[in-house]
C-alpha positions in Angstrom: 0.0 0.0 0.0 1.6 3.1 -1.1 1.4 6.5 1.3 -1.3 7.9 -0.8 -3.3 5.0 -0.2 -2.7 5.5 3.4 -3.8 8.6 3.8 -6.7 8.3 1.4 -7.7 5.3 3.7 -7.3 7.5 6.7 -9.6 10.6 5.9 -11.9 7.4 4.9 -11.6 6.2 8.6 -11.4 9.5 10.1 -14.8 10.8 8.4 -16.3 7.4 9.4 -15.3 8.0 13.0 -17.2 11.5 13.3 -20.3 10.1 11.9 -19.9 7.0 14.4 -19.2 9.1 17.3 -22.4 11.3 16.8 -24.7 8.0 16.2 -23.6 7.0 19.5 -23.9 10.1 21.0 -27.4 10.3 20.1 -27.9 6.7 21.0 -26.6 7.0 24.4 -28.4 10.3 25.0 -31.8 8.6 24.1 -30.9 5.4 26.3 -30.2 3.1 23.8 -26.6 2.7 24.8 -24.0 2.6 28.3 -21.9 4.7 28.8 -19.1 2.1 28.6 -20.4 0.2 25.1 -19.9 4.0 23.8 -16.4 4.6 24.8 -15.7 1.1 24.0 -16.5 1.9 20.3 -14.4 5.1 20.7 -11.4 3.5 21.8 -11.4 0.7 19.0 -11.8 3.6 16.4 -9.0 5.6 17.8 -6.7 2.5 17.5 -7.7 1.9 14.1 -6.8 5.3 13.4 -3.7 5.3 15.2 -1.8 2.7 12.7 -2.6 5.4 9.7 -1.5 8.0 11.2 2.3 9.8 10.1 3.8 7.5 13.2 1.9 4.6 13.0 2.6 0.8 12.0 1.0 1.1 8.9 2.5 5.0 8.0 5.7 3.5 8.7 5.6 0.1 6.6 4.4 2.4 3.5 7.6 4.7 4.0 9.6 2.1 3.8 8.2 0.2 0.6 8.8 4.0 -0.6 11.9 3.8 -0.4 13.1 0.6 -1.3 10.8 1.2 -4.5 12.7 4.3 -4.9 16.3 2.7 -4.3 15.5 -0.4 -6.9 14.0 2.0 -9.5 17.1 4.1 -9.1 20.0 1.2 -9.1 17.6 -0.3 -12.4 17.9 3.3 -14.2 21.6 3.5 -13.6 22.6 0.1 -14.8 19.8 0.4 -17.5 22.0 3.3 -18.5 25.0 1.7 -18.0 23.9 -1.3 -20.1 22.5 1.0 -23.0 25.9 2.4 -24.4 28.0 -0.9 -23.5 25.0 -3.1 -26.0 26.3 -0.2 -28.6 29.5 -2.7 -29.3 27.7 -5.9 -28.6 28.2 -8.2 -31.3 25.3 -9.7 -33.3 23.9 -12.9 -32.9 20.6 -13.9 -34.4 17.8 -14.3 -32.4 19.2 -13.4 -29.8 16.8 -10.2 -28.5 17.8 -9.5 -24.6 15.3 -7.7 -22.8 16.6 -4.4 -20.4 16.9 -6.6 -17.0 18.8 -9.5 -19.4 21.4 -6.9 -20.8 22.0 -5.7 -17.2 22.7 -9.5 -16.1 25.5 -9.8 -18.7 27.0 -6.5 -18.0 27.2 -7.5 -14.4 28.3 -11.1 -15.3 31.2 -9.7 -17.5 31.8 -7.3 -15.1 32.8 -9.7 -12.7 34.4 -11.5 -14.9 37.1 -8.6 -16.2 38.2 -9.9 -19.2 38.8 -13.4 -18.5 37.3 -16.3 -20.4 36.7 -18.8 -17.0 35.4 -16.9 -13.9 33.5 -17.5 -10.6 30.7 -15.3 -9.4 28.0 -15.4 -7.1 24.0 -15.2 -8.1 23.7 -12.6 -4.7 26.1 -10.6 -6.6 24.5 -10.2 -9.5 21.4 -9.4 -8.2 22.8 -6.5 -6.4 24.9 -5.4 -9.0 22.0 -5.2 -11.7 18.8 -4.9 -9.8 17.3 -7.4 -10.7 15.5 -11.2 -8.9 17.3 -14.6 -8.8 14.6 -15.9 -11.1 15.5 -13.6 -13.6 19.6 -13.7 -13.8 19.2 -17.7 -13.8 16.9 -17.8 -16.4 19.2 -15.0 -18.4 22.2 -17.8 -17.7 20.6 -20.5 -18.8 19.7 -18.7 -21.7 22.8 -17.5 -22.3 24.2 -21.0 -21.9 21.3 -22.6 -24.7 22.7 -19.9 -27.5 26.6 -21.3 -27.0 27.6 -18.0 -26.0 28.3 -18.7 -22.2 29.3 -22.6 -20.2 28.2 -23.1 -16.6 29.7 -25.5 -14.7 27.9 -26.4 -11.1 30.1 -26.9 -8.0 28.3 -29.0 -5.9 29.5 -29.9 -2.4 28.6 -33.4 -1.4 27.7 -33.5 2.1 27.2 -29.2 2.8 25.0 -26.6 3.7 25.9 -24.6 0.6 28.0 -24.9 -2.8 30.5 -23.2 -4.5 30.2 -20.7 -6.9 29.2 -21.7 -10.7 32.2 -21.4 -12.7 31.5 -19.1 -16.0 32.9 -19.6 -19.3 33.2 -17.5 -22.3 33.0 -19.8 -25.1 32.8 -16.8 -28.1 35.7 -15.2 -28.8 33.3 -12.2 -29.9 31.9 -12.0 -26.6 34.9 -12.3 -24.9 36.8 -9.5 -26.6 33.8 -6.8 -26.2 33.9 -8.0 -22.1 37.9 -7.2 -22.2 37.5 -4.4 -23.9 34.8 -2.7 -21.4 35.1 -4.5 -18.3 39.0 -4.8 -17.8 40.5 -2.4 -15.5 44.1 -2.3 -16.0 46.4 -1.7 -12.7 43.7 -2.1 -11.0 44.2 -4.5 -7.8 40.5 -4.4 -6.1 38.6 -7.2 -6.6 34.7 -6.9 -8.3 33.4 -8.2 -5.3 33.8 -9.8 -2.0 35.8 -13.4 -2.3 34.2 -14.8 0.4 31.4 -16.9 -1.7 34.5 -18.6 -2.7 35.4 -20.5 0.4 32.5 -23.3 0.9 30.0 -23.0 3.9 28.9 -26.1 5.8 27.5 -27.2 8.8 30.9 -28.8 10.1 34.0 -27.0 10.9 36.9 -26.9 7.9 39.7 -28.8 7.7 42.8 -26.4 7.2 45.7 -29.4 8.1 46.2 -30.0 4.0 45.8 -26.6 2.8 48.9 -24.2 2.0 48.0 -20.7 2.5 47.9 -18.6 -0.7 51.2 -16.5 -1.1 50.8 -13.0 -3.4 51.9 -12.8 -6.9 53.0 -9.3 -6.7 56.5 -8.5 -5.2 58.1 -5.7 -4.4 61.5 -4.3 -4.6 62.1 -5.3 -1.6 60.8 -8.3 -1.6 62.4 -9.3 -4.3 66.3 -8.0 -2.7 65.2 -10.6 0.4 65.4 -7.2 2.4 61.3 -6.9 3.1 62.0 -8.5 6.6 64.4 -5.7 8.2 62.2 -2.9 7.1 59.0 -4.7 8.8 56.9 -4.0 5.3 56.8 -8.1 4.2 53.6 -9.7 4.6 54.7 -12.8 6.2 55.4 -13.0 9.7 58.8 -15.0 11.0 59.0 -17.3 13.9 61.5 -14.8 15.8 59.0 -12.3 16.0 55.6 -14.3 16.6 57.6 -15.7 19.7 59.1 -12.7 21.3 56.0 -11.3 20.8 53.3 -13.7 21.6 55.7 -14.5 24.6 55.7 -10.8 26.7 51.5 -10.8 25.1 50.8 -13.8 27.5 53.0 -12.5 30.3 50.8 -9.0 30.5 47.8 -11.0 29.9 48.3 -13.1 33.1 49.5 -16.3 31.4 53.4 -16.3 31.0 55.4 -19.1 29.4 58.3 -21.3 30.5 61.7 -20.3 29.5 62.5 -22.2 26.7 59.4 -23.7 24.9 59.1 -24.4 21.1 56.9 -22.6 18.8 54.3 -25.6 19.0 53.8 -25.1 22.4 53.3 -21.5 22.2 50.4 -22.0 19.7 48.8 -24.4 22.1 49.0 -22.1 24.6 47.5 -19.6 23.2 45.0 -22.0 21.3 43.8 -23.0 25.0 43.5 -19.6 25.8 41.2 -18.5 23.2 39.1 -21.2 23.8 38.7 -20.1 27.1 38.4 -16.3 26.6 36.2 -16.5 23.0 34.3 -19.9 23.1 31.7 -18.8 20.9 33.6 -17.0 18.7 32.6 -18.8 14.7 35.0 -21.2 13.2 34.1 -19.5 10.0 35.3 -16.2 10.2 39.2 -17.5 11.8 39.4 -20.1 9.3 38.7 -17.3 6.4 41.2 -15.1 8.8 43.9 -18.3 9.1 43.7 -18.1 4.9 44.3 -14.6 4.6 47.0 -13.8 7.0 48.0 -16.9 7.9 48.0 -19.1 11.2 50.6 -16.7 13.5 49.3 -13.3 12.4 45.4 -14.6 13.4 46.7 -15.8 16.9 48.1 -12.5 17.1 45.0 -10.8 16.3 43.6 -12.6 19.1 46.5 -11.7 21.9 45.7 -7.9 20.2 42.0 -8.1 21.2 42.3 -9.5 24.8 45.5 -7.1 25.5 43.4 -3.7 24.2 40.0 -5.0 26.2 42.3 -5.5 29.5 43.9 -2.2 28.4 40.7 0.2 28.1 39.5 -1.0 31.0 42.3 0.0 33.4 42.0 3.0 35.0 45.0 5.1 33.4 45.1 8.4 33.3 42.0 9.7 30.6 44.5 11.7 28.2 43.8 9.6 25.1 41.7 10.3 22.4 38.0 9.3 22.6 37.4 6.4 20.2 40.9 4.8 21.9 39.4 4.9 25.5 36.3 3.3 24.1 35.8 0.0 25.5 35.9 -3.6 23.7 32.4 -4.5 24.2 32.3 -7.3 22.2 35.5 -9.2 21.4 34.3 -11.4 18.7 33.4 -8.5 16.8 37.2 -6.5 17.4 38.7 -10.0 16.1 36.6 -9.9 13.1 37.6 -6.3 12.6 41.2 -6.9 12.6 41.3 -10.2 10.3 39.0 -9.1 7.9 41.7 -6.0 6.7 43.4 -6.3 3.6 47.0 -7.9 4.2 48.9 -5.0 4.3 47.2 -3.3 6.9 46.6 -6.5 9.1 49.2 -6.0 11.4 48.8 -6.9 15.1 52.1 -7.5 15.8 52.1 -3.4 15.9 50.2 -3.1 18.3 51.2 -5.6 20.6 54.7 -4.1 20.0 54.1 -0.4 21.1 52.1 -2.1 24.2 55.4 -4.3 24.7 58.0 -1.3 23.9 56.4 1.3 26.2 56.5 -1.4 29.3 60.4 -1.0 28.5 61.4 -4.8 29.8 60.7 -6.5 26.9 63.6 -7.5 24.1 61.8 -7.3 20.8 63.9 -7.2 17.4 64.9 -4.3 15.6 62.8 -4.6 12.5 59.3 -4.4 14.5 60.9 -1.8 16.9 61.6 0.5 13.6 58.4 0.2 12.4 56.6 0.4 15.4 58.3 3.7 16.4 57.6 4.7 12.9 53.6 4.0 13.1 53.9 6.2 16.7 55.7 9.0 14.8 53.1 8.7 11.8 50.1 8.7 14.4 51.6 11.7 16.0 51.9 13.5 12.7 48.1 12.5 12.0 46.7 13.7 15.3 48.4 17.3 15.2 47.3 18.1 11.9 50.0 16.2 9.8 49.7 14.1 6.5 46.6 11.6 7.5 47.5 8.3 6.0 46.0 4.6 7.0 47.9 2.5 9.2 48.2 -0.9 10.1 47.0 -1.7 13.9 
């Protein structure tokens, strides 16, 4: 019901209740009817009324169906748009006549794709990206599919709540050259949309004992010169470091370590401990974390959350800045935040450093004390009106 309907509906209701309330009047005034049946009758009106007005139920439901009208009509104008001048190069096949919302569903499908002839994408995606209903981008798939133009090939999971994506692939040349040509964004490093489709969701917990974490294809100078480590810029994270660290971590948490104890037992340690502190955190999200920055970072993003809950809640003196003497109040959510950052500015060994280097009894190595005195000097610049720039935490 739209709000012109509503309020239509209401001066409806409101005339009838002025007519309603004088018939009663008069009927209670000849005898006819209590006192109590009267204002009984008056009440139910005045609640009917109530959901049509500006803040009732009904008021507020048509708002809402507004807008969401409004946003959909909006996002299918633009890619409507968007579609028109891209179909100017299309190539020709015959008999093929695409309606507006089917042209949309291959832009977006190419546009995920970005030039390359086998792909992965996710239906959700498209949908959001062109406006349009499941129903209609599988049927615009399948169609695609019957003319030769596109192969789909299903990746079932035997056994799980959901599947993989669908693989795509571009069997016309034709085709494939007009998507390279206006869907590929060279240097560009950003991805068309979230990969996390990609990584299959079941009932049952992964297995992660077989799988080799994914290593970047880019490298840098420095990475390239084996010299990435002394600068604390490489995105890997040495044993040195993850056990001076995760050691003098545990000792201000309230759980030290022997002397000597191997890295294995360190990871247990703080394995047991995070089962303790964050039972109910989701096996999901720290898998997807252990894949993206791998197994010693996560752990370290944990000994980062507990170590900056235990901090805010001390009572130091209040000189900090307000959003730093906020307190954790959920530390599922704070781990989330820190493994879901892109890999160069996932960092927790940062952190835990300038908590280590300002206690002033802790050995750490000379790479991560550089760049942790240079993030201090960078955050100092930023907060007295210096060069903002992002930094890793």
């Amino acid at each position: 019901m739209s709000i012109a309907q509503i309020q239509a509906q209401y001066e409806a209701l409101m005339e009838e209740h002025r007519r309603a309330t004088k018939d009663d009047f008069i009927a209670h005034a000849r005898g006819d009817m209590d006192a109590s049946d009267m204002e009984w009758r008056h009440s139910e009106r005045l609640a009917q009324l109530a959901d049509y007005e500006a803040d009732g139920e009904a008021y507020e439901q048509a708002e809402a169906s507004e807008a969401h009208k409004e946003a959909l009509k909006a996002r299918r104008s633009r890619w409507h748009g968007f579609t028109y001048a891209a179909m100017r190069f299309f190539p020709y096949y015959q008999g093929l006549d695409l309606t507006k919302a089917q042209k949309a569903v291959l832009c977006a499908l190419m546009a995920a794709g970005k030039g390359k002839k086998t792909f992965a994408v996710a239906h959700d995606w498209i949908c959001a990206k062109a406006g349009v209903s499941r129903g209609s981008v599988k049927l615009t798939l399948r169609r695609l599919e019957a003319e030769g133009l596109l192969g789909i090939r299903e990746r079932r999971l035997k056994g799980k709540a959901m599947n993989l994506w669908n693989e795509y692939t571009v069997k016309c040349g034709q085709l494939l050259k007009w998507a390279s040509s206006l869907f590929t964004i060279k240097g560009s490093k950003t991805e068309s949309h979230p990969p996390r489709g990609d990584i299959p969701v079941s009932t049952g917990e992964l297995n992660l004992e077989d799988q080799e974490l994914d290593e970047p294809e880019f490298k840098s100078c420095r990475q390239k010169a084996k010299r990435h480590e002394e600068c604390g810029a490489g995105l890997g994270l040495d044993s040195e470091t993850f056990a001076l660290v995760a050691r003098g971590a545990l000792e201000e948490l309230g759980a030290p370590l022997p002397e000597k104890v191997s890295e294995d037992a360190i990871i247990e340690h703080i394995e047991t401990l995070k089962t303790a502190k964050q039972p109910d955190y989701k096996p999901y999200f720290w898998d997807k974390g252990v894949r993206k920055h791998g197994y010693r970072r996560a752990l370290l993003a944990f000994l980062d959350t507990q170590i900056v809950k235990q901090m805010r809640l001390s009572p130091i003196p209040d000189k900090r800045l307000w959003n730093e003497r906020e307190t954790v109040k959920c530390p599922n959510r704070y781990l989330s935040g820190i493994l879901s950052r892109p890999a160069l500015e996932c960092r927790p060994e940062l952190t835990l450093g300038a908590v280590l280097l300002a206690k002033q009894v802790y050995e750490l190595p000379s790479a991560l004390t550089r760049a942790v005195r240079a993030r201090n000097q960078e955050k100092a610049r930023a907060g007295t009106g210096g060069g903002k720039k992002q930094m890793a935490a």
